[in-house]
C-alpha positions as a Markdown table, in Angstrom:
| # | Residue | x | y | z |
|---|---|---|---|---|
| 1 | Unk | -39.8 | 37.3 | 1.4 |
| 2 | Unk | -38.5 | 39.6 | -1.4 |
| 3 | Unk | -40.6 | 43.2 | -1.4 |
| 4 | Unk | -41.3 | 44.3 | -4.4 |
| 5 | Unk | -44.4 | 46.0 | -3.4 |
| 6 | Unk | -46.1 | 48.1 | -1.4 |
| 7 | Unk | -46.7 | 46.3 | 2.0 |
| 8 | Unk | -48.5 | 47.4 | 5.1 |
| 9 | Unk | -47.5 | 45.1 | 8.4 |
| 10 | Unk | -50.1 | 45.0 | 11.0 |
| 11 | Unk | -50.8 | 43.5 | 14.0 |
| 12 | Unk | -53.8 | 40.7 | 13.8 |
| 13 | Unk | -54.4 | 40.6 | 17.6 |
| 14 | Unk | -54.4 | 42.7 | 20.3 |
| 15 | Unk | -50.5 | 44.1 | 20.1 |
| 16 | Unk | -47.4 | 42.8 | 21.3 |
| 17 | Unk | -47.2 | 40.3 | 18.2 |
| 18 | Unk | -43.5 | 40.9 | 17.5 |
| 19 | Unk | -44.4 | 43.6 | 14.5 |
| 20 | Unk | -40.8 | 45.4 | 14.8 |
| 21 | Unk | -38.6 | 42.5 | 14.5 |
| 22 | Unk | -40.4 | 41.6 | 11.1 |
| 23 | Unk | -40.4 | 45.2 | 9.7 |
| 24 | Unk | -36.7 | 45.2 | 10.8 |
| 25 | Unk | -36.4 | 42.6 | 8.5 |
| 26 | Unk | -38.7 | 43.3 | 5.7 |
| 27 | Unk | -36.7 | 45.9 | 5.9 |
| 28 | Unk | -33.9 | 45.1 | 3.8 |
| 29 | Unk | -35.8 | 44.8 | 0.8 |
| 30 | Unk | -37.6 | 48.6 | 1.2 |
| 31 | Unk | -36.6 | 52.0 | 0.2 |
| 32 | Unk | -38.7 | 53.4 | 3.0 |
| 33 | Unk | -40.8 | 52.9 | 6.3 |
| 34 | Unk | -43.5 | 54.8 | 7.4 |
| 35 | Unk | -45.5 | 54.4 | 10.9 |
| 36 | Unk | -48.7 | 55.5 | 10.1 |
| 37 | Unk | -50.8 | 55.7 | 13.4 |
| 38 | Unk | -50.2 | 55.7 | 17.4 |
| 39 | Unk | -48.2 | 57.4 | 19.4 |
| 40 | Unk | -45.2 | 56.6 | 22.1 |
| 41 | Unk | -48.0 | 53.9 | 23.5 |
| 42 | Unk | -46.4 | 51.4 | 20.9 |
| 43 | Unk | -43.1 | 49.6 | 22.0 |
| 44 | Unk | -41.0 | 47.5 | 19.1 |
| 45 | Unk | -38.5 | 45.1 | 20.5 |
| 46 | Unk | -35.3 | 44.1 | 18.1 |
| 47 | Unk | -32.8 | 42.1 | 18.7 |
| 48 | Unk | -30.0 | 42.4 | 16.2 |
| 49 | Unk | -26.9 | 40.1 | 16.9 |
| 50 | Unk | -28.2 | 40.2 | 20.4 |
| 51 | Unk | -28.3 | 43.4 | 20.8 |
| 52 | Unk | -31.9 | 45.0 | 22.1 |
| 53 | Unk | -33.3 | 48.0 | 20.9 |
| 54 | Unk | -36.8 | 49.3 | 21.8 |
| 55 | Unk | -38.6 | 52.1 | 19.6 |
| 56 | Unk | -41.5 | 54.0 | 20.2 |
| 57 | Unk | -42.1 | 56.3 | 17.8 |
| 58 | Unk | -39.4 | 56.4 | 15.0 |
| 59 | Unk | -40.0 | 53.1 | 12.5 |
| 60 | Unk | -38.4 | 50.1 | 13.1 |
| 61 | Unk | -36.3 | 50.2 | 9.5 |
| 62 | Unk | -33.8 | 53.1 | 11.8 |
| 63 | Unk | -31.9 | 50.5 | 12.3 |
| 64 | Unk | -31.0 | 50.3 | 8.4 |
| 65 | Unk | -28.2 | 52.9 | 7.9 |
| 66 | Unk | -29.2 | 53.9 | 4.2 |
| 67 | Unk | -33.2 | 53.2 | 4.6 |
| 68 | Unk | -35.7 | 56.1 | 4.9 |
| 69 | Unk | -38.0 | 56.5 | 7.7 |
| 70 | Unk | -41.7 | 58.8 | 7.6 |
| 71 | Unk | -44.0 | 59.6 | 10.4 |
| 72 | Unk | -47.1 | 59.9 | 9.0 |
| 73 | Unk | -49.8 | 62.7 | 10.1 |
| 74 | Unk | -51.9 | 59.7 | 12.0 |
| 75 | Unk | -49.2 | 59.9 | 14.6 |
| 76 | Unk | -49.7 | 61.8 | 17.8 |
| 77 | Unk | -46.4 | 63.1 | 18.6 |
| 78 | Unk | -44.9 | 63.6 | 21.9 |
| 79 | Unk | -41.4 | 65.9 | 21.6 |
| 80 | Unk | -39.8 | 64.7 | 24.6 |
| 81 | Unk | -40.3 | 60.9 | 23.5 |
| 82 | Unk | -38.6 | 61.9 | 20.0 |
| 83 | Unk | -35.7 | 63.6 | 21.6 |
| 84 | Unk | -35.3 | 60.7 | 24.2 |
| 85 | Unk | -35.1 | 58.2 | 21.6 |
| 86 | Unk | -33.2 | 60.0 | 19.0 |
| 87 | Unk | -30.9 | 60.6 | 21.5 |
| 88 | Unk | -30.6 | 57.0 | 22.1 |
| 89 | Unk | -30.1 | 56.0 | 19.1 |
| 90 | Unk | -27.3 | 58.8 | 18.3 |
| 91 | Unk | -25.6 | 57.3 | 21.3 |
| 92 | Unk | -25.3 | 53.6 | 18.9 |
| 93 | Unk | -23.5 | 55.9 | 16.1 |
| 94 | Unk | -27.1 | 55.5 | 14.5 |
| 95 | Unk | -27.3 | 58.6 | 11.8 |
| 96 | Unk | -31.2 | 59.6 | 12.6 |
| 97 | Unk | -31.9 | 63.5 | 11.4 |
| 98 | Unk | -30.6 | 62.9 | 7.9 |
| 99 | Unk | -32.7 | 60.0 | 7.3 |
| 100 | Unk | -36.5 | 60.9 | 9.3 |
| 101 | Unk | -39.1 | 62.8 | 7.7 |
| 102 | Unk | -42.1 | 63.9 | 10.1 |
| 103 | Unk | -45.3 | 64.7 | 8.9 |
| 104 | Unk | -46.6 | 68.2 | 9.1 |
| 105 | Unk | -49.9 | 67.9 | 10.4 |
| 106 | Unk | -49.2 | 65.4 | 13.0 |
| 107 | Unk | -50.7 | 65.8 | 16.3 |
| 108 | Unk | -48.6 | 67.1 | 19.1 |
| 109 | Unk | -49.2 | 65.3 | 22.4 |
| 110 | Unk | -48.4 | 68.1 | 25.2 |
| 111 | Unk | -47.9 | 67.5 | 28.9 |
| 112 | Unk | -51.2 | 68.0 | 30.2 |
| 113 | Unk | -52.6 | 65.5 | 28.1 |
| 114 | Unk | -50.4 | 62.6 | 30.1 |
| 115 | Unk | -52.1 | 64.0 | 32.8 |
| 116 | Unk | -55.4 | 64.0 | 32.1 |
| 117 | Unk | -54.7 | 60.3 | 30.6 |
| 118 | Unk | -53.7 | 59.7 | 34.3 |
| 119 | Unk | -56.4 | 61.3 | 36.1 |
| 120 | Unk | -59.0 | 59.9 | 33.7 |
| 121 | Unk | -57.9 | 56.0 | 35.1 |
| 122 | Unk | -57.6 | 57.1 | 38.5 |
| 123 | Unk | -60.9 | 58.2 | 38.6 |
| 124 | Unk | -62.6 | 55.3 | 36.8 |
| 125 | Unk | -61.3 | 53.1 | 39.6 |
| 126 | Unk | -61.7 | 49.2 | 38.8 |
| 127 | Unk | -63.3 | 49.9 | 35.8 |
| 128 | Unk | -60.2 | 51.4 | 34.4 |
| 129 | Unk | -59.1 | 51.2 | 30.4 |
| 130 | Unk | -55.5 | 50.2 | 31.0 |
| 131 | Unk | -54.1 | 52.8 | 29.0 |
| 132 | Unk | -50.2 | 53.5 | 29.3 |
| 133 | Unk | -51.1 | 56.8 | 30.9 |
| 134 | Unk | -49.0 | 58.4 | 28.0 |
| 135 | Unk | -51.8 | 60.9 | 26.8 |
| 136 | Unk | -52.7 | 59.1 | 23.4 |
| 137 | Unk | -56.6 | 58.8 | 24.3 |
| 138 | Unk | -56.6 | 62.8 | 25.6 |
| 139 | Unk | -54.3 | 63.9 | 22.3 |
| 140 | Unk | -56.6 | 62.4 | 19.9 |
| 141 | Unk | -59.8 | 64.3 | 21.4 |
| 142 | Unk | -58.2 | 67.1 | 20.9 |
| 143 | Unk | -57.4 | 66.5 | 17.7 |
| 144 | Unk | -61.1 | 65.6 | 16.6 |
| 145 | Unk | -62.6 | 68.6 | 18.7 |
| 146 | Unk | -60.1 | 70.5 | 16.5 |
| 147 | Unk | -58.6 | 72.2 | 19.4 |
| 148 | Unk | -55.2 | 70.4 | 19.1 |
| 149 | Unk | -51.5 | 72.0 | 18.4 |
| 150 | Unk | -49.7 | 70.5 | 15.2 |
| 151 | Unk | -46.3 | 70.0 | 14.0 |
| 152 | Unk | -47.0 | 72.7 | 11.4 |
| 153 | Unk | -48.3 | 75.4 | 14.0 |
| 154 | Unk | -44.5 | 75.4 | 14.9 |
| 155 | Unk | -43.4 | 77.3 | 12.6 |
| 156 | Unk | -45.9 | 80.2 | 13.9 |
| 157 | Unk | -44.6 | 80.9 | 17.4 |
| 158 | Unk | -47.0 | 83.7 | 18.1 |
| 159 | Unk | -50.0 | 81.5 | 16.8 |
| 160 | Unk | -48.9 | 78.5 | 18.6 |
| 161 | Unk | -49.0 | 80.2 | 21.9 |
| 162 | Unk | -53.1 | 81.6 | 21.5 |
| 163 | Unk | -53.9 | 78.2 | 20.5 |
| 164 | Unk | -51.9 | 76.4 | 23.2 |
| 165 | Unk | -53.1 | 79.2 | 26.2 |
| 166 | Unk | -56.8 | 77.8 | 24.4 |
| 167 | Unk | -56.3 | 74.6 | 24.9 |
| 168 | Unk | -54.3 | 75.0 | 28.5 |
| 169 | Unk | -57.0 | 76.9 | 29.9 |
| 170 | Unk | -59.6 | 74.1 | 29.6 |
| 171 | Unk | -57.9 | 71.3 | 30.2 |
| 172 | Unk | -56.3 | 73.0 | 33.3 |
| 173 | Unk | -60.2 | 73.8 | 34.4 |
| 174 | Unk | -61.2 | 70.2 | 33.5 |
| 175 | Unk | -58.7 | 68.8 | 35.6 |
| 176 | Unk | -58.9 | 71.2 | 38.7 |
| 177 | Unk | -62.5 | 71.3 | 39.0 |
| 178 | Unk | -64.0 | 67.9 | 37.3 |
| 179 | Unk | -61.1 | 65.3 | 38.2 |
| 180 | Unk | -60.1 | 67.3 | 41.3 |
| 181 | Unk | -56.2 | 67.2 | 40.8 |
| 182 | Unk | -53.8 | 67.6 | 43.6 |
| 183 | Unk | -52.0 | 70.7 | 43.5 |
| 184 | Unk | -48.8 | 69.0 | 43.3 |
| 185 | Unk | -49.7 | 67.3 | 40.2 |
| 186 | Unk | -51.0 | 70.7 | 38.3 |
| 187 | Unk | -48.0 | 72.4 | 39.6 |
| 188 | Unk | -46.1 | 70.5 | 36.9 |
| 189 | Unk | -48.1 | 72.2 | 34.3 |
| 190 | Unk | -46.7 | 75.9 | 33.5 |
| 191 | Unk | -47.8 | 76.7 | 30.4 |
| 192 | Unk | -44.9 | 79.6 | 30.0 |
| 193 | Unk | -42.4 | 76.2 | 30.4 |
| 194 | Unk | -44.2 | 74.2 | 27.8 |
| 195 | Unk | -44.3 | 76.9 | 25.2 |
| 196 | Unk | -40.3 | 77.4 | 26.1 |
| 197 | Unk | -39.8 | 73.6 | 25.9 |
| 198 | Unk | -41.3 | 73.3 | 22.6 |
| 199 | Unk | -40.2 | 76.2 | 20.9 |
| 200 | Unk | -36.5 | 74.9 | 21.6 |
| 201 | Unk | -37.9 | 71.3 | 20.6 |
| 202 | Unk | -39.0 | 72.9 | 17.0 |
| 203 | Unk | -35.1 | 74.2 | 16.8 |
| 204 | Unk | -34.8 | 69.8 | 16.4 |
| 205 | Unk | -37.6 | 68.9 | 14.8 |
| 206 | Unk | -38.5 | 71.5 | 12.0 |
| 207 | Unk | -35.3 | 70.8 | 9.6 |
| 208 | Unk | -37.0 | 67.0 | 9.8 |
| 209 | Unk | -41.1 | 68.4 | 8.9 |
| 210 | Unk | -42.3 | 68.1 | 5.4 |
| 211 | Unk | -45.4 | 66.9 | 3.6 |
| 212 | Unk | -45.3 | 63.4 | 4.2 |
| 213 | Unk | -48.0 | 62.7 | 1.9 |
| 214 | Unk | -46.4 | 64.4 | -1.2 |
| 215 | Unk | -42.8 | 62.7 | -0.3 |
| 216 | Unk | -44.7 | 59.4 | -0.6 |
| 217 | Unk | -46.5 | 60.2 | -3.9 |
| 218 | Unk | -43.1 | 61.1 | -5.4 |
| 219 | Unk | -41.3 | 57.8 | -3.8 |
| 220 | Unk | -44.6 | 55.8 | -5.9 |
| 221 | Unk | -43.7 | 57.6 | -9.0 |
| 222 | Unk | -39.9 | 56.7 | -8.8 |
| 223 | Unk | -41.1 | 53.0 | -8.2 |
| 224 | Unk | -39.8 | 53.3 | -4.6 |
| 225 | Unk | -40.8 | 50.2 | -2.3 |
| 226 | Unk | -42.5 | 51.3 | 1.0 |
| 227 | Unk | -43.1 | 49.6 | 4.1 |
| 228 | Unk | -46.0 | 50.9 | 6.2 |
| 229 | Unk | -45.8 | 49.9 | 10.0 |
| 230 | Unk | -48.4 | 50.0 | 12.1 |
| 231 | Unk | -48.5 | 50.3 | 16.0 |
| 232 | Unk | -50.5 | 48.0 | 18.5 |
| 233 | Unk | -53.4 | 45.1 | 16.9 |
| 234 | Unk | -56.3 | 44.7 | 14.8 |
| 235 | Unk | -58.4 | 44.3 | 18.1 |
| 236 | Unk | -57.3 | 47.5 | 19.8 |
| 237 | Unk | -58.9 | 49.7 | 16.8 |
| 238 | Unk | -60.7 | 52.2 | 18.2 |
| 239 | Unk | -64.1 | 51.0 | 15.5 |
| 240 | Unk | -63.9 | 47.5 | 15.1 |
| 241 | Unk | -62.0 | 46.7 | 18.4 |
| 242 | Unk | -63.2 | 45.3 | 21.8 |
| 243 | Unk | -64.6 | 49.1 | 22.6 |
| 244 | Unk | -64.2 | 50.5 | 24.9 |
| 245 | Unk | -61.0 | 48.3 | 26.1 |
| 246 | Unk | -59.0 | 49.7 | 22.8 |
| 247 | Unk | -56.7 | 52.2 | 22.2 |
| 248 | Unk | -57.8 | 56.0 | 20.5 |
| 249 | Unk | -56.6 | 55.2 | 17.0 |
| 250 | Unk | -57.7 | 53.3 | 13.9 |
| 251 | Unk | -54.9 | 50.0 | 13.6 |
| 252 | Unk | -56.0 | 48.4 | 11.0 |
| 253 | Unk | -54.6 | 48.3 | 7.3 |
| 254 | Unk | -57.2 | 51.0 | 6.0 |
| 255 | Unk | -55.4 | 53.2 | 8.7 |
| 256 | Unk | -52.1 | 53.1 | 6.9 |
| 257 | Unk | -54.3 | 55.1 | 3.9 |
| 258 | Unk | -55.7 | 57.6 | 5.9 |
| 259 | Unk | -52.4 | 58.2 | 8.6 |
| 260 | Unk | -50.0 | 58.1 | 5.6 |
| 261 | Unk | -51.9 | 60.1 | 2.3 |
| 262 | Unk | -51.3 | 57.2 | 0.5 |
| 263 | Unk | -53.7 | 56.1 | -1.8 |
| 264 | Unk | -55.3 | 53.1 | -0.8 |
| 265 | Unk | -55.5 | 51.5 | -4.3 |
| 266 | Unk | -51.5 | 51.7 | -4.1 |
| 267 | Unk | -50.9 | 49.2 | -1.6 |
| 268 | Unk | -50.0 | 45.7 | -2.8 |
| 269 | Unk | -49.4 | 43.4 | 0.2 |
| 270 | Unk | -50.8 | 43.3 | 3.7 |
| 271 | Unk | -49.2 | 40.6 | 6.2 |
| 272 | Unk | -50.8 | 40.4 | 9.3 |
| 273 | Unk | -48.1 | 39.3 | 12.4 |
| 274 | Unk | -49.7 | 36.9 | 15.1 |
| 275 | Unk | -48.1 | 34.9 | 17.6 |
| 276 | Unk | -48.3 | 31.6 | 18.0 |
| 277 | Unk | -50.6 | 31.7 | 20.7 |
| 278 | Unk | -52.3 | 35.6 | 22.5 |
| 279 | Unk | -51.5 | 37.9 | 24.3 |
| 280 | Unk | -53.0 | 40.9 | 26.1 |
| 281 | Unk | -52.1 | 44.0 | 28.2 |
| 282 | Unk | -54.3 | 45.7 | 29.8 |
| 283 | Unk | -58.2 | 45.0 | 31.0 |
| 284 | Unk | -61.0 | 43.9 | 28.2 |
| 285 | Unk | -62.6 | 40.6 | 27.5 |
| 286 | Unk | -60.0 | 37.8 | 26.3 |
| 287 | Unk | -62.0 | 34.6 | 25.6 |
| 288 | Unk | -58.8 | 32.2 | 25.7 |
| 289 | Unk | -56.8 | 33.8 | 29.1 |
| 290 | Unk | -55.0 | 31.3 | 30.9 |
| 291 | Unk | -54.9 | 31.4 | 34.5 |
| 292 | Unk | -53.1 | 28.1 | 35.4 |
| 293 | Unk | -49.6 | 26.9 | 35.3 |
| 294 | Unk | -49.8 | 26.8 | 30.6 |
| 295 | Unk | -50.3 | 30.6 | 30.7 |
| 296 | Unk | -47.7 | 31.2 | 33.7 |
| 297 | Unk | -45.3 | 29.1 | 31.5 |
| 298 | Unk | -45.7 | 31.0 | 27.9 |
| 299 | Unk | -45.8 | 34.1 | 30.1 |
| 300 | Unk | -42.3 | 32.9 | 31.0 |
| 301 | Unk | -40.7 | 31.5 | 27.7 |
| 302 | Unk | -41.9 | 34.3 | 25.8 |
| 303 | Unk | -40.9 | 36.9 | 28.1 |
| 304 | Unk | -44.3 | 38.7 | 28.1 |
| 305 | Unk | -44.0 | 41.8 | 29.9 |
| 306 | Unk | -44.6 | 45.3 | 27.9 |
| 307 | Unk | -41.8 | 46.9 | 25.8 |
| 308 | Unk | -43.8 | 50.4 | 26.7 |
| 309 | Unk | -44.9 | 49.8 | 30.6 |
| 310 | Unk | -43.2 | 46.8 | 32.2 |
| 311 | Unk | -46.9 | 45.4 | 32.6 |
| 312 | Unk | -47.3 | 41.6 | 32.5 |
| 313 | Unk | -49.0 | 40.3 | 29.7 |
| 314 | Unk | -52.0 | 38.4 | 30.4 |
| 315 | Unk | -51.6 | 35.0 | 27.5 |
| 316 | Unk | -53.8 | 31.8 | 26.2 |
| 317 | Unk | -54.1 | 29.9 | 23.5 |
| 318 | Unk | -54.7 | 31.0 | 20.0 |
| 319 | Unk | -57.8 | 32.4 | 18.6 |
| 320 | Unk | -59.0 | 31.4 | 15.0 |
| 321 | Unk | -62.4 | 33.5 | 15.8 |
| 322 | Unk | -60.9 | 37.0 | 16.3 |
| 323 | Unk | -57.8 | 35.9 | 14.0 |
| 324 | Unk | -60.1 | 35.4 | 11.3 |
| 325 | Unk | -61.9 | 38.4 | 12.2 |
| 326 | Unk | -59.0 | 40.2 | 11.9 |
| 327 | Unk | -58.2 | 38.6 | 8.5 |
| 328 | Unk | -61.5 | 40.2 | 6.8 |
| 329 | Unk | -60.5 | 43.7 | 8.5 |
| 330 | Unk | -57.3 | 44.0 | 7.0 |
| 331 | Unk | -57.6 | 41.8 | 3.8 |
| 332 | Unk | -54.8 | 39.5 | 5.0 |
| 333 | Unk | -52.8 | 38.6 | 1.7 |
| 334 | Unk | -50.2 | 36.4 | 4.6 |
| 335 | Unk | -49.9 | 35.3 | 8.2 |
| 336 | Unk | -46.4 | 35.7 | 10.0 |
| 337 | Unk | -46.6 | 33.2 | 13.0 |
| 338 | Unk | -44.1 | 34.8 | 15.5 |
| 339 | Unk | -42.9 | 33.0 | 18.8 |
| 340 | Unk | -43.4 | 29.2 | 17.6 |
| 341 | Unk | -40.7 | 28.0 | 19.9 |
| 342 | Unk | -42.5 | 29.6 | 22.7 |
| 343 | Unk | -45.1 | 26.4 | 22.3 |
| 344 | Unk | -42.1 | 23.7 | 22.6 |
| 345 | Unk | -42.5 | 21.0 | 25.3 |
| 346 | Unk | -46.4 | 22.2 | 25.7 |
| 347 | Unk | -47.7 | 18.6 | 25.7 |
| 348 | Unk | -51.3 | 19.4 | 24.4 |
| 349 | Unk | -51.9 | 22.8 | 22.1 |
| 350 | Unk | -55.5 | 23.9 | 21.8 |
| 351 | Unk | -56.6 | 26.1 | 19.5 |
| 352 | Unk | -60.0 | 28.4 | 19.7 |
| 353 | Unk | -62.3 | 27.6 | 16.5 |
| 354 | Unk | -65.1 | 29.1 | 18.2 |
| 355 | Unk | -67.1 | 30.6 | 20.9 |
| 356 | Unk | -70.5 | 29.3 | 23.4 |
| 357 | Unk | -72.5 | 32.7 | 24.1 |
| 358 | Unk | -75.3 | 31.5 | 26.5 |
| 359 | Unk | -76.7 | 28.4 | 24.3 |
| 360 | Unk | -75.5 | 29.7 | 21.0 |
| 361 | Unk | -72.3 | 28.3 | 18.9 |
| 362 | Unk | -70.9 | 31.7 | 17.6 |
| 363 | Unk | -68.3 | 32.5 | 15.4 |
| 364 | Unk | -68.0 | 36.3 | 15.6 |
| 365 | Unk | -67.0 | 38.9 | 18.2 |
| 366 | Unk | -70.0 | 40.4 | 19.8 |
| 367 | Unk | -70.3 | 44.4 | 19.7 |
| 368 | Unk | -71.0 | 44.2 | 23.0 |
| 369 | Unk | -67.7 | 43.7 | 25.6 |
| 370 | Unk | -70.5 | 42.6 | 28.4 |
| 371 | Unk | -71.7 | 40.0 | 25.8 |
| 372 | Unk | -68.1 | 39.2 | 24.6 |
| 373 | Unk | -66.8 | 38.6 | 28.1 |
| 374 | Unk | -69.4 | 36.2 | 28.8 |
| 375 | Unk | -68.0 | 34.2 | 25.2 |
| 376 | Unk | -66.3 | 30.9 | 26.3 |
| 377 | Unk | -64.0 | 29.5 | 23.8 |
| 378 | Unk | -64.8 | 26.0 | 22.2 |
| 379 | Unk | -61.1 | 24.3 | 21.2 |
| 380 | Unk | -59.6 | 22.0 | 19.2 |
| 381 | Unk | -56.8 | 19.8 | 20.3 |
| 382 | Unk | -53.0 | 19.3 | 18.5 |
| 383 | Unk | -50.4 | 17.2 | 19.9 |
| 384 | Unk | -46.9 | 19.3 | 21.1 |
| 385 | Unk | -43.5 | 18.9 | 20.1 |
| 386 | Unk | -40.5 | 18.0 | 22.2 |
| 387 | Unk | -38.0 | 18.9 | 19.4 |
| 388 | Unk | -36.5 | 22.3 | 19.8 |
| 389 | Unk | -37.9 | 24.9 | 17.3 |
| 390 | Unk | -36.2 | 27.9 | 18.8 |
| 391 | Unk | -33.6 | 29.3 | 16.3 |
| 392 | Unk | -35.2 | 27.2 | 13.3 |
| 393 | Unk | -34.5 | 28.8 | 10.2 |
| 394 | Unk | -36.0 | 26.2 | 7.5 |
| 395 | Unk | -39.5 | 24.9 | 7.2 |
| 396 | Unk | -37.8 | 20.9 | 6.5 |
| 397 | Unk | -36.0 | 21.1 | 9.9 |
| 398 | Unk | -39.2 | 22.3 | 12.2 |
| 399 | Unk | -41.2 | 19.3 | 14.1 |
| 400 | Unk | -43.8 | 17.5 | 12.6 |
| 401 | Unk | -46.1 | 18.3 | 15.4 |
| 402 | Unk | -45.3 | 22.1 | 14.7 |
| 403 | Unk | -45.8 | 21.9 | 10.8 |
| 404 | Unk | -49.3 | 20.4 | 11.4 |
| 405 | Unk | -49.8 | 23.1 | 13.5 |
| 406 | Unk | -48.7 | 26.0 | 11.3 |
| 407 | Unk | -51.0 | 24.1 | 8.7 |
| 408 | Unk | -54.1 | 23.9 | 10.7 |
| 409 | Unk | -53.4 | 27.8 | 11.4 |
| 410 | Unk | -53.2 | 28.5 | 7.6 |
| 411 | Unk | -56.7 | 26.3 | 6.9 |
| 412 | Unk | -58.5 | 27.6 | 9.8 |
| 413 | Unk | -58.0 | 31.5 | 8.8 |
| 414 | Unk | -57.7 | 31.0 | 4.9 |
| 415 | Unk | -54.9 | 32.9 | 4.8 |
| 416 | Unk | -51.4 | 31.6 | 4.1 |
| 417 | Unk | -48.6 | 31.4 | 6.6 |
| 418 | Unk | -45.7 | 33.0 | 4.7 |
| 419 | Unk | -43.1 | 34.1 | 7.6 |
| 420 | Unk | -42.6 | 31.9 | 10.9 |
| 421 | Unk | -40.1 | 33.6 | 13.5 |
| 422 | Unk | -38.6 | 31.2 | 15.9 |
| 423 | Unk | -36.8 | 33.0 | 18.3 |
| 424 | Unk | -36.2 | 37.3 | 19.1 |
| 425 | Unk | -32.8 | 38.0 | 17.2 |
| 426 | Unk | -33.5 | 39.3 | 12.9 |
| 427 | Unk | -32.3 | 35.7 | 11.9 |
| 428 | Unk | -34.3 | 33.3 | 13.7 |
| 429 | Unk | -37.0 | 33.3 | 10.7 |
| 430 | Unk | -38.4 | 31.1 | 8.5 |
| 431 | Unk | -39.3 | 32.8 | 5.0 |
| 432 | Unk | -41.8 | 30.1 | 3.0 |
């Protein structure tokens, strides 16, 4: 797939769809990348000539030695993440400060917020989000409450401290008095040792701050061709995903607008990334979850454990309802099916074309998770394949059984499949 446009790349379920190996590779054909939303939450897995790199925070198109790379302001951004992983990638002879721009007014995500993240779950018991425990959720509150430290305040060193003693002060009350902290755990908050910490961070990351929104109006006007990455899936957005089992950012394609400055009306392409059958981490209502030896075994092939926590990822079959939901969210102009060869030597594929609420045929995700997670999925049958897709890299050489599939996919959503990805490493991909 040639990129001539302006594309946005999101994920059309609920994360873990394989979104960094496809921007790695859409890559090639950009000027620039930009991750738009998220923070150090997100994990993207490449595999380049077998070699594995994950990224949390800096786009996936690093990996391209002459490519740009943008973190937009809809990033919350956590310093020591940044440094860990440019660090990382320094180590691989991977030339990162010349080519990363950071946005100015991005959120910074300080140490108590992990905490608070932390204390938050702890205290909800059983009836915990799931969250990474990373401080996303707590850094985007303060960010709307208008409390929250930016990249920009930075550059003020006397301002930054009032505003961060501000913000210390009640989140160090909050957490003594109304989640009841151990002293061990607030011990490791000093707010004299964060303001150090970050002042020498801002040594690092000022020479990389500029307007990120301006940058990417120039780039339009020179005919540049961007690639906006987004972190986690359609059905984690903190509006019109399964609330309140979500994450505390907007992921869908209108996001890439608002966490970017782009102009919406610039954006020419928007290819949603789904696997070939679901995934999920973390708790929430997942109509299609396989508890028997089929979701053990696609738990296995595909290697589904988090990039970000090591968590196993709960899997089942595919899900036309929310994929089509997630189709009208985004305006899907393509479908990339990752992880076909996951599926080979399943004998019987089902695929979810609708849900049974109570004594209704529904095809829409109820507001409602108590409503949702009493939604039992209605299926359709497809035969397997016993041919070996894995490392497939032309539509003529895949299995019947597999083409039919891809097919029904493409008819069911109304969107058309355009990428197919058959195994981890950049190569294993099928462009139609």
């Amino acid at each position: 797939m040639n990129l001539y446009k302006n594309m946005v790349v999101i994920g059309s379920q609920w994360g873990d769809e394989g979104k960094g190996k496809i921007v790695d590779m859409l890559t090639e054909h950009a000027d620039a990348v930009i991750r738009f939303q998220g923070g150090h939450n997100a994990g993207h897995t490449l595999v380049i000539n077998g070699q594995k790199t994950i990224l949390h925070l800096i786009p996936s198109g690093i990996l391209h030695r002459k490519i740009n790379c943008l973190i937009g302001n809809g990033v919350v951004l956590s310093l020591p993440a940044l440094m860990q992983e440019i660090h990382e990638l320094e180590i691989k002879g991977i030339n990162v400060r010349d080519r990363l721009t950071i946005s100015e007014s991005c959120a910074l995500l300080m140490p108590y917020h992990s905490v608070i993240d932390k204390a938050r779950e702890r205290q909800k018991g059983e009836d915990k989000i799931g969250t990474t425990g990373r401080g996303i959720g707590p850094c985007y509150e303060d960010k709307i409450a208008r409390r929250g430290l930016r990249v920009t305040d930075l550059y003020h060193p006397e301002s930054f401290r009032k505003k961060l003693s501000e913000t210390f002060q009640y989140h160090y009350y909050m957490l003594e008095n109304y989640y009841q902290c151990e002293k061990s755990e607030l011990e490791t908050l000093n707010i004299d040792k964060i303001f150090d910490e970050w002042m020498n961070f801002s040594k690092i990351v000022l020479p990389m701050v500029a307007n990120v929104s301006l940058k990417l109006s120039k780039y339009r006007q020179e005919n540049k061709r961007l690639l906006f990455e987004g972190a986690q899936g359609s059905l984690l957005d903190i509006d019109h995903g399964t609330y309140p089992f979500v994450t505390s950012s907007n992921t869908t394609a209108g996001s890439a607008a608002i966490g970017s400055g782009f102009g919406p009306l610039y954006f020419d392409e928007i290819l949603g990334i789904t696997k070939a059958y679901v995934t999920r981490v973390g708790s929430g209502p997942f109509p299609t979850e396989l508890n028997d030896e089929v979701g053990t075994y696609l738990a296995q092939r595909g290697n589904e454990v988090g990039a970000t926590t090591g968590r196993p990822r709960r899997c089942g079959w595919l899900d036309i309802v929310a994929l089509k939901r997630c189709a009208e969210l985004n305006s899907l102009t393509g479908l990339c099916i990752n992880k076909l060869d996951v599926l080979d030597g399943v004998e019987e594929i089902k695929i979810c074309v609708s849900y049974q609420y109570k004594d209704k045929i529904i095809q829409h995700l109820p507001a409602s998770f108590e409503e949702y997670a009493e939604c039992k999925p209605i299926y359709e049958s497809l035969p397997g394949w016993h041919v070996p897709t894995r490392g497939v890299k032309n539509w003529n050489d895949l299995p019947d059984n597999a083409k039919s599939y891809l097919k029904k996919i493409e008819a069911l959503v109304g969107v058309p499949v355009k990428m197919v990805s058959t195994g981890a490493d950049r190569l294993d991909t099928i462009i139609l």
